[in-house]
TORKOL-4160 file (C-alpha; in steps of 0.2 Angstrom, whole numbers, padded with zeros to 4 digits, m for minus):
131
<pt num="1" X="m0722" Y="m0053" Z="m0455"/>
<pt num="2" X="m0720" Y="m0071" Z="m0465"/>
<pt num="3" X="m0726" Y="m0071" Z="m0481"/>
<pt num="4" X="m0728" Y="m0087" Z="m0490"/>
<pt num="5" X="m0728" Y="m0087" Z="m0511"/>
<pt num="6" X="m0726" Y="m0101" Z="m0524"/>
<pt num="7" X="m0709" Y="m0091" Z="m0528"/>
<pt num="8" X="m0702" Y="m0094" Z="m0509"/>
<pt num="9" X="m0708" Y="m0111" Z="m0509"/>
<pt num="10" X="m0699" Y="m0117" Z="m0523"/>
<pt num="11" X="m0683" Y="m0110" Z="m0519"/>
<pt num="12" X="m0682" Y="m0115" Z="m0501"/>
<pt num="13" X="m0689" Y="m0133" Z="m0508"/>
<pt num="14" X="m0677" Y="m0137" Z="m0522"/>
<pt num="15" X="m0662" Y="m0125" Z="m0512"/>
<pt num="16" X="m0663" Y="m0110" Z="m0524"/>
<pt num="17" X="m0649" Y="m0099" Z="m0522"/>
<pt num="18" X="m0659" Y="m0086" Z="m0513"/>
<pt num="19" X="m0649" Y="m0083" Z="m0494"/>
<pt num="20" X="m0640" Y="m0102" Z="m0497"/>
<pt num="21" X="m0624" Y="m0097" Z="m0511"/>
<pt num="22" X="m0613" Y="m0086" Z="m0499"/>
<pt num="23" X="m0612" Y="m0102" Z="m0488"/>
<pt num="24" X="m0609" Y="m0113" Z="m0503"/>
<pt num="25" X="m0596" Y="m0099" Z="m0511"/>
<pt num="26" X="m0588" Y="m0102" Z="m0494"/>
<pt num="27" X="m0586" Y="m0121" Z="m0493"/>
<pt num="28" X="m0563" Y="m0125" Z="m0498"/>
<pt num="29" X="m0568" Y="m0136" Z="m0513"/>
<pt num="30" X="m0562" Y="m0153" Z="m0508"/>
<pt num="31" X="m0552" Y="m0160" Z="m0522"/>
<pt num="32" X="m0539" Y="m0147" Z="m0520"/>
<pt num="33" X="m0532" Y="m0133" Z="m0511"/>
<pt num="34" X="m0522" Y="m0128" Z="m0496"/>
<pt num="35" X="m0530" Y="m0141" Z="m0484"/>
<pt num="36" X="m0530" Y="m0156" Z="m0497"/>
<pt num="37" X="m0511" Y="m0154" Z="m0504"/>
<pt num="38" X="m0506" Y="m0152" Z="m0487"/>
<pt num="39" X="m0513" Y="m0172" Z="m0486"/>
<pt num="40" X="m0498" Y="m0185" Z="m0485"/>
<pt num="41" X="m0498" Y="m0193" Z="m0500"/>
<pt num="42" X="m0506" Y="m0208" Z="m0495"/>
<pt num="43" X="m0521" Y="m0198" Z="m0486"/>
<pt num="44" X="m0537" Y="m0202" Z="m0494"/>
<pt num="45" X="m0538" Y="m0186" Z="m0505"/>
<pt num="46" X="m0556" Y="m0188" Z="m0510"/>
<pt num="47" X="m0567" Y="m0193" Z="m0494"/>
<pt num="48" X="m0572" Y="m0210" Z="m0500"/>
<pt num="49" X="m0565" Y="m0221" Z="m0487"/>
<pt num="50" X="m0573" Y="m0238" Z="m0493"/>
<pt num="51" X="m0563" Y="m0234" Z="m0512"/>
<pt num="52" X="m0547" Y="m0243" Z="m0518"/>
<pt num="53" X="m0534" Y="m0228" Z="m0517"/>
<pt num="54" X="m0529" Y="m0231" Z="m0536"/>
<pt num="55" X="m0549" Y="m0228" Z="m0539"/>
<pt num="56" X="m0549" Y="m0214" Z="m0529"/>
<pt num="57" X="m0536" Y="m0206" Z="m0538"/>
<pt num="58" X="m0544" Y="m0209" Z="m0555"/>
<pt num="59" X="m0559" Y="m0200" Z="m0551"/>
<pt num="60" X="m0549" Y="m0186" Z="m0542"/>
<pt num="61" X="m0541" Y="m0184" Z="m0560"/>
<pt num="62" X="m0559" Y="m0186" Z="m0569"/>
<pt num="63" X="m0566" Y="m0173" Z="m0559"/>
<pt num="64" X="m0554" Y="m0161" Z="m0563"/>
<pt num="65" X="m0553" Y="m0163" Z="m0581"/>
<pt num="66" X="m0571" Y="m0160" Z="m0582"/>
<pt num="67" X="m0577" Y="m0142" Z="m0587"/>
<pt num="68" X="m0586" Y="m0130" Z="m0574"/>
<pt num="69" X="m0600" Y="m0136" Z="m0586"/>
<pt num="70" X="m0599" Y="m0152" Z="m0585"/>
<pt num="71" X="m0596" Y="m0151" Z="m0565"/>
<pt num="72" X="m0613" Y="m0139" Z="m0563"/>
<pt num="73" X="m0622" Y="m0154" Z="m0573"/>
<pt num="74" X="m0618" Y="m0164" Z="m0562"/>
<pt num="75" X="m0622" Y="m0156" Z="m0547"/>
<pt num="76" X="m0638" Y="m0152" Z="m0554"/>
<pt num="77" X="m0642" Y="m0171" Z="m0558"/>
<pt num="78" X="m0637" Y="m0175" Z="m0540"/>
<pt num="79" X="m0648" Y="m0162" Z="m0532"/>
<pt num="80" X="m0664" Y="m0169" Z="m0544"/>
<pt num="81" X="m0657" Y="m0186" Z="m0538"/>
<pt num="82" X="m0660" Y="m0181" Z="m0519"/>
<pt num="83" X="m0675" Y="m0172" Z="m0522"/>
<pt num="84" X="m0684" Y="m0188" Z="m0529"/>
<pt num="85" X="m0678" Y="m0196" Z="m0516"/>
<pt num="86" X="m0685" Y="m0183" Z="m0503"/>
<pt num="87" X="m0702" Y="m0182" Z="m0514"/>
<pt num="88" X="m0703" Y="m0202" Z="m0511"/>
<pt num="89" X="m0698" Y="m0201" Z="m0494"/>
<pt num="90" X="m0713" Y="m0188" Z="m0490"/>
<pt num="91" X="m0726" Y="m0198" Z="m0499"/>
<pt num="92" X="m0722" Y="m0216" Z="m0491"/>
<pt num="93" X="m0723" Y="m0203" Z="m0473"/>
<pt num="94" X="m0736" Y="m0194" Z="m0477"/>
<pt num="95" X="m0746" Y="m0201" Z="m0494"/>
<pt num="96" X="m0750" Y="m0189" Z="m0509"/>
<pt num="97" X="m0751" Y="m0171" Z="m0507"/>
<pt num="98" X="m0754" Y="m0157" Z="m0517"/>
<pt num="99" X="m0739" Y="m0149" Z="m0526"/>
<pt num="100" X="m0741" Y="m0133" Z="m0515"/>
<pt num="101" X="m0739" Y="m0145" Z="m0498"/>
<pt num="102" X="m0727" Y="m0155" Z="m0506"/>
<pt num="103" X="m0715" Y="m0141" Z="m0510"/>
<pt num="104" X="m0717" Y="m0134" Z="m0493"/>
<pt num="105" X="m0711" Y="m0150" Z="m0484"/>
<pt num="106" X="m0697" Y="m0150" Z="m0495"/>
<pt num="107" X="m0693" Y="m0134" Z="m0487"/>
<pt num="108" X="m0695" Y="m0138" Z="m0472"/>
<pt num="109" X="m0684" Y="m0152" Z="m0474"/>
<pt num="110" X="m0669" Y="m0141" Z="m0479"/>
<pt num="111" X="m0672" Y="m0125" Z="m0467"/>
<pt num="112" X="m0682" Y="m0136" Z="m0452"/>
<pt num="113" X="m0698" Y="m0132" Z="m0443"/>
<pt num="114" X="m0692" Y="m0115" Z="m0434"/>
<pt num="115" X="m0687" Y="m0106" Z="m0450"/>
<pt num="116" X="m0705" Y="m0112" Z="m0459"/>
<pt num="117" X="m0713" Y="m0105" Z="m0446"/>
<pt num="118" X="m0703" Y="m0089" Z="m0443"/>
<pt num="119" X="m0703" Y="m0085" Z="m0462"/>
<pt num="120" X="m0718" Y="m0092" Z="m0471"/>
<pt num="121" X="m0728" Y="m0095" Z="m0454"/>
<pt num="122" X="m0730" Y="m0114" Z="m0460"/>
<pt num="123" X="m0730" Y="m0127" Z="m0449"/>
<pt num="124" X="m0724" Y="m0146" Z="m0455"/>
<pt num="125" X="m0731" Y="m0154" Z="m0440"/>
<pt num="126" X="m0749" Y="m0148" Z="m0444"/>
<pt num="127" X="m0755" Y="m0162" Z="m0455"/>
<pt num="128" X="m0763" Y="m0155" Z="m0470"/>
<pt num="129" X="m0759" Y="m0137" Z="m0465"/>
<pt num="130" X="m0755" Y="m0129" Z="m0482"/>
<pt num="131" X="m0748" Y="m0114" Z="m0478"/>
């Protein structure tokens, strides 16, 4: 049986770790390891094809002199940066709606319309359906 709480909402809306941080954990990080020093030398090491090599490089050295801290701050400040983004993107779709609906398209954005209504019985096709 679905069950649908503010406390499920918000994690499947902002990507809580609940059921998403074994995949994550699993990910080869990308800036080194096997895969990437294995790279020719002159392979582009950090996936930013339209950068300058010598740029590239620089920020391949940033990034690992930067704290586990410092790295989690910034991965946080990009995950808020996407979820204004995603927030905008509903309301110039959809208009404004209530927090609880808001949330919920979120989620539905991340985990799609089968897993809404399999797990918190919600459907984000029904316009104004809040769960």
């Amino acid at each position: 049986m679905a069950f649908l709480n503010d406390r499920n909402i918000a994690d499947a809306s902002t990507g809580g770790f609940h059921g998403r941080h074994a995949e994550a954990g699993d990910r080869q990080r990308a800036s080194s390891g096997p895969l990437v020093d294995s790279l020719p030398m002159d392979a582009p090491r950090s996936g930013l094809s339209d950068t300058d090599p010598e740029a590239a490089k620089r920020l391949v050295e940033a990034h690992r002199r930067m704290s586990s801290r410092q790295k989690m701050e910034r991965v946080v400040a990009c995950n808020a940066a996407a979820e204004a983004m995603a927030r905008a993107g509903l309301r110039s779709r959809l208009g404004d709606l209530p927090e609880r609906e808001t949330r919920l398209h979120l989620a539905a954005l991340r985990l799609g319309r089968q897993t809404m209504l399999e797990v918190f019985g919600w459907d984000p096709d029904r316009p104004g359906a809040d769960g």
